[in-house]
Backbone as ProteinMPNN parsed JSONL, in Angstrom:
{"seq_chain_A": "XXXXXXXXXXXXXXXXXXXXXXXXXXXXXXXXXXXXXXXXXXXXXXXXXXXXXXXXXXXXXXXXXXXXXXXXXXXXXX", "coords_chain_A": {"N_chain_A": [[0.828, -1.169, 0.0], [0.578, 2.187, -0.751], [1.721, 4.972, 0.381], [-0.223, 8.214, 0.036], [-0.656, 12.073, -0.549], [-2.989, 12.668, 0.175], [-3.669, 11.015, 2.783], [-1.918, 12.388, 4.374], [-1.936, 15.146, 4.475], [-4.449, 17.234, 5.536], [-7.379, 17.837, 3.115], [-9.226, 20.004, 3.31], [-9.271, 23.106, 3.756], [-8.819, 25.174, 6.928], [-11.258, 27.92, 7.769], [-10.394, 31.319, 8.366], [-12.488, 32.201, 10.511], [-12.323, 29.764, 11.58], [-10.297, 28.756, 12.793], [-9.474, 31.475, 14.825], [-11.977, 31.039, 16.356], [-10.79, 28.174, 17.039], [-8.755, 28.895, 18.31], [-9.31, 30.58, 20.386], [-11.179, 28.749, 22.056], [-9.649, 27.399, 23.106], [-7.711, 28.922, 24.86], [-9.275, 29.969, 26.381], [-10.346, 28.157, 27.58], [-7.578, 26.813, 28.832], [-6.953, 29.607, 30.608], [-9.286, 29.092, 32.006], [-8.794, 26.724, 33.553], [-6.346, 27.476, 34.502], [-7.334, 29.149, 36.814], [-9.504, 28.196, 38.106], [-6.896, 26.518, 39.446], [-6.318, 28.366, 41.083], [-7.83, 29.255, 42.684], [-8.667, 26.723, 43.964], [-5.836, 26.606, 45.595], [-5.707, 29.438, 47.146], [-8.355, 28.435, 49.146], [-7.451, 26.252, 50.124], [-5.23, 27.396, 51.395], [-5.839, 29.067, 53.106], [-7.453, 27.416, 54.42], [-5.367, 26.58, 55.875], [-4.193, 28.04, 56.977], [-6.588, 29.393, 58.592], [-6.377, 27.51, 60.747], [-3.939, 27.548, 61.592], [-4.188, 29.426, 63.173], [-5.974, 29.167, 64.826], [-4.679, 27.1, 66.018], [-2.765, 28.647, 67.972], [-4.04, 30.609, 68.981], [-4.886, 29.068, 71.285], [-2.703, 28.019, 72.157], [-0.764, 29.123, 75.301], [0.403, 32.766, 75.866], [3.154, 34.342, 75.058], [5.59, 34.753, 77.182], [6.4, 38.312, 78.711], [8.562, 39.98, 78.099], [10.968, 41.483, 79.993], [11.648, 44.229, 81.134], [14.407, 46.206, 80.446], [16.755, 48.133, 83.208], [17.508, 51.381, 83.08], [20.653, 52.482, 81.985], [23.203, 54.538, 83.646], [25.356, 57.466, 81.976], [28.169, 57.941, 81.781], [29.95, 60.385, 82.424], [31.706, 62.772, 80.518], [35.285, 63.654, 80.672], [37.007, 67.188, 80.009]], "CA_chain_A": [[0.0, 0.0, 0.0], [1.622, 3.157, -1.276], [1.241, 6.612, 1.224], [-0.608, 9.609, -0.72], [-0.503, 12.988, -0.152], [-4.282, 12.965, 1.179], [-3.657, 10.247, 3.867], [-1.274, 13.04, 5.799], [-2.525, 16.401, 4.608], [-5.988, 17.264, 5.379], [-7.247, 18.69, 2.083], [-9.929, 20.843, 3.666], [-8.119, 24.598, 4.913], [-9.845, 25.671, 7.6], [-11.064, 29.436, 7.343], [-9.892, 32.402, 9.607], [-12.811, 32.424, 11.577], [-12.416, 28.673, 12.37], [-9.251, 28.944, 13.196], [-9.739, 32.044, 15.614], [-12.563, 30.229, 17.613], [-10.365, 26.997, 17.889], [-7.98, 29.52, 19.302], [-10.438, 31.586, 21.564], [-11.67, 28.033, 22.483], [-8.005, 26.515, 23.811], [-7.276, 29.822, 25.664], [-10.375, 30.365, 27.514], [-9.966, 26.426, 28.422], [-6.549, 27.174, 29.401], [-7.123, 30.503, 31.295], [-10.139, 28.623, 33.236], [-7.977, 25.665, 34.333], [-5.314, 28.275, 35.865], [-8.017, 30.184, 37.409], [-9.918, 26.981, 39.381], [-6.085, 25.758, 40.5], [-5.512, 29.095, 42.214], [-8.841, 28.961, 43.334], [-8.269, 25.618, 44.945], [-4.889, 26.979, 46.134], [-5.974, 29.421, 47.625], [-8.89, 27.749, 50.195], [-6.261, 25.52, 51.063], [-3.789, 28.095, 52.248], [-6.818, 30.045, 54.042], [-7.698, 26.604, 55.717], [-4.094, 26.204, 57.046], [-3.875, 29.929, 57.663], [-7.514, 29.508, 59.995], [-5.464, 26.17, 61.131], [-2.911, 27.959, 62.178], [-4.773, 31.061, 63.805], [-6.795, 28.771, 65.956], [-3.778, 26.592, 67.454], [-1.888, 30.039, 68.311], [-4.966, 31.094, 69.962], [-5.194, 27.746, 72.149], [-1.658, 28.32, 73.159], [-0.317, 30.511, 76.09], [1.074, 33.975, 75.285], [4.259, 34.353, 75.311], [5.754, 35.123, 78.406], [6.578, 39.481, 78.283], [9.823, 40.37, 78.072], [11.651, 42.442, 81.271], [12.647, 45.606, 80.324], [16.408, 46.522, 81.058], [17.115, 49.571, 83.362], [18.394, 52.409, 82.028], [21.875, 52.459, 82.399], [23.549, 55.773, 83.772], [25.907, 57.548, 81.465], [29.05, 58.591, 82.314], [30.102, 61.638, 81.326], [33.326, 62.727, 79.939], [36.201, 65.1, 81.346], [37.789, 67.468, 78.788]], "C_chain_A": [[0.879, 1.24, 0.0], [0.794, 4.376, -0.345], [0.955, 7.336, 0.237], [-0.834, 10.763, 0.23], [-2.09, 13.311, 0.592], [-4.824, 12.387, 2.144], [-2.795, 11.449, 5.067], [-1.683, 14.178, 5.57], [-4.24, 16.947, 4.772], [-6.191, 18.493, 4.573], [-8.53, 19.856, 2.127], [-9.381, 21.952, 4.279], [-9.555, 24.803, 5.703], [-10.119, 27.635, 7.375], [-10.691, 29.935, 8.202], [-10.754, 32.351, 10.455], [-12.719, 30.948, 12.652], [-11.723, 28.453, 12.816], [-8.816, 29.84, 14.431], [-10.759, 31.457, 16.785], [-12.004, 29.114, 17.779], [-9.251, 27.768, 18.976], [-8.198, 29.824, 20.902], [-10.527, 30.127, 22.765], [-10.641, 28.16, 23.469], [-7.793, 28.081, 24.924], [-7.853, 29.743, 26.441], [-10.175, 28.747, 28.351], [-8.662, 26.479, 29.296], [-6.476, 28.297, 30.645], [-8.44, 29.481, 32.661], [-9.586, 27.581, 34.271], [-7.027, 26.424, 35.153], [-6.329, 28.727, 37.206], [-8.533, 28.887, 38.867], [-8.951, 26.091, 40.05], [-6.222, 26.815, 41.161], [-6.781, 29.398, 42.904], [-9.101, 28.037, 45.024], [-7.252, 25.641, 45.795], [-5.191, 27.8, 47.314], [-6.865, 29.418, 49.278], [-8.169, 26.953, 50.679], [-5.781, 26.256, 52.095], [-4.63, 28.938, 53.327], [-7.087, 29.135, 54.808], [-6.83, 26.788, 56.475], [-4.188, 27.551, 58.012], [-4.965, 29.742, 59.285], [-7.056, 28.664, 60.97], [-4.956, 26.467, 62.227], [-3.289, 29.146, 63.663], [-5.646, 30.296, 65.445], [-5.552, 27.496, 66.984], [-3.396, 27.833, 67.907], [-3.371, 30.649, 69.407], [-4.738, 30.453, 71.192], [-3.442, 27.873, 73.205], [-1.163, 29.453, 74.092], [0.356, 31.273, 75.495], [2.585, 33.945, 75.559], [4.788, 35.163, 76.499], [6.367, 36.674, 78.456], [8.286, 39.497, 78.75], [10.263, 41.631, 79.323], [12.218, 43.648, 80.474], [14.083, 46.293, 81.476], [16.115, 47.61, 81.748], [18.019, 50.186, 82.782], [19.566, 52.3, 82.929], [22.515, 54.208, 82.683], [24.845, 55.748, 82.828], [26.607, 58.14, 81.589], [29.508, 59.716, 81.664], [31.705, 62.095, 81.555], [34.316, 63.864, 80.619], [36.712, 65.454, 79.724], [39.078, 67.502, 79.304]], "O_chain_A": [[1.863, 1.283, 0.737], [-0.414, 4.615, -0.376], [1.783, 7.291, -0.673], [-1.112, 10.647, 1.423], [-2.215, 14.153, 1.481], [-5.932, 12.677, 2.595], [-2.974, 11.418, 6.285], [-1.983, 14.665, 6.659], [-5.024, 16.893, 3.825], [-5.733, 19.618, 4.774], [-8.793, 20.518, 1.123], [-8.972, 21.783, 5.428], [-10.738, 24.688, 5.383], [-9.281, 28.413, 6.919], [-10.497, 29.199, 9.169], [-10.238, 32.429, 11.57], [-12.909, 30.882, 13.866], [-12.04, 27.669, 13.711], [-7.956, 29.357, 15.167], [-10.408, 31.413, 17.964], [-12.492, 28.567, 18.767], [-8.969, 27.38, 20.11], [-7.67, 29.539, 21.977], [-10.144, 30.203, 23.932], [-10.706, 28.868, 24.474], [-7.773, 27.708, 26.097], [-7.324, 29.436, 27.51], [-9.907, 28.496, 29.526], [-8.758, 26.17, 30.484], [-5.945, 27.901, 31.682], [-8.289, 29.358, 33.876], [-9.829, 27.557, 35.477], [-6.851, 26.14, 36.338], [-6.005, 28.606, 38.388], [-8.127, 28.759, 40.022], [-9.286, 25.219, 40.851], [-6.315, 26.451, 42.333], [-6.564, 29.944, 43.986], [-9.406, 28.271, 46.193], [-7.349, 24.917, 46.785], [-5.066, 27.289, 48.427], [-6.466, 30.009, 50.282], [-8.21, 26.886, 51.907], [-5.816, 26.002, 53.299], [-4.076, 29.42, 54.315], [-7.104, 29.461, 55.995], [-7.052, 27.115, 57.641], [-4.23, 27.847, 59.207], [-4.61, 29.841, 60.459], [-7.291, 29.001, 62.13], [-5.167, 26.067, 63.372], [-2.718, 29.436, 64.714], [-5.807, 30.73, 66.586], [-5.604, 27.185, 68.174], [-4.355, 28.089, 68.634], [-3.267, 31.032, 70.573], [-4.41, 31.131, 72.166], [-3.203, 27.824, 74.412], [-1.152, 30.617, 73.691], [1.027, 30.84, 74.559], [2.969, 33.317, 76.546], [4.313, 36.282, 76.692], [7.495, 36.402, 78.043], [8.865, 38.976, 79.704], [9.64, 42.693, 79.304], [12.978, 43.819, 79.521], [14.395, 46.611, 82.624], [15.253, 48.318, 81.227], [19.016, 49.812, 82.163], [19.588, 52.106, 84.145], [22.212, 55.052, 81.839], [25.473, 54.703, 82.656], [26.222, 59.309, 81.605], [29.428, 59.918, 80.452], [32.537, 61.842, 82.426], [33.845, 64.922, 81.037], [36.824, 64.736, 78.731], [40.035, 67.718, 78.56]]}, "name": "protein", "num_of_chains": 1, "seq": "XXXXXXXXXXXXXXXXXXXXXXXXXXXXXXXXXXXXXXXXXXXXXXXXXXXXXXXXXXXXXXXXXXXXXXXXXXXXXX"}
């Protein structure tokens, strides 16, 4: 069986506008798939975040820090 040129080229051109909506199509498909990961991203990171917000609550405060006395400052001879 011998290959012809109308087994690999498809001898129908498509026109400009069909060509523009397969475009339009693939983008908007593309653009929507980014959109519903960072979507899914994220409610994730807002769960952990509330996650996070509600152990930190649950734990004691941190114990306050002492504040230094002031130190006197000697003063200089000329």
């Amino acid at each position: 069986m011998t290959a012809t040129k109308g087994e690999f080229f498809n001898p129908a051109k498509l026109s400009s506008r069909d060509k523009a909506e397969a475009t339009d199509h693939t983008a908007r498909a593309i653009i929507a798939a980014e959109a519903s990961a960072r979507d899914k991203k994220t409610e994730k990171l807002r769960a952990l975040r509330l996650q996070q917000a509600a152990e930190g609550a649950e734990a004691s405060p941190p114990p306050a820090k002492k504040r230094r006395s002031t130190a006197k400052v000697a003063k200089r001879r000329s």
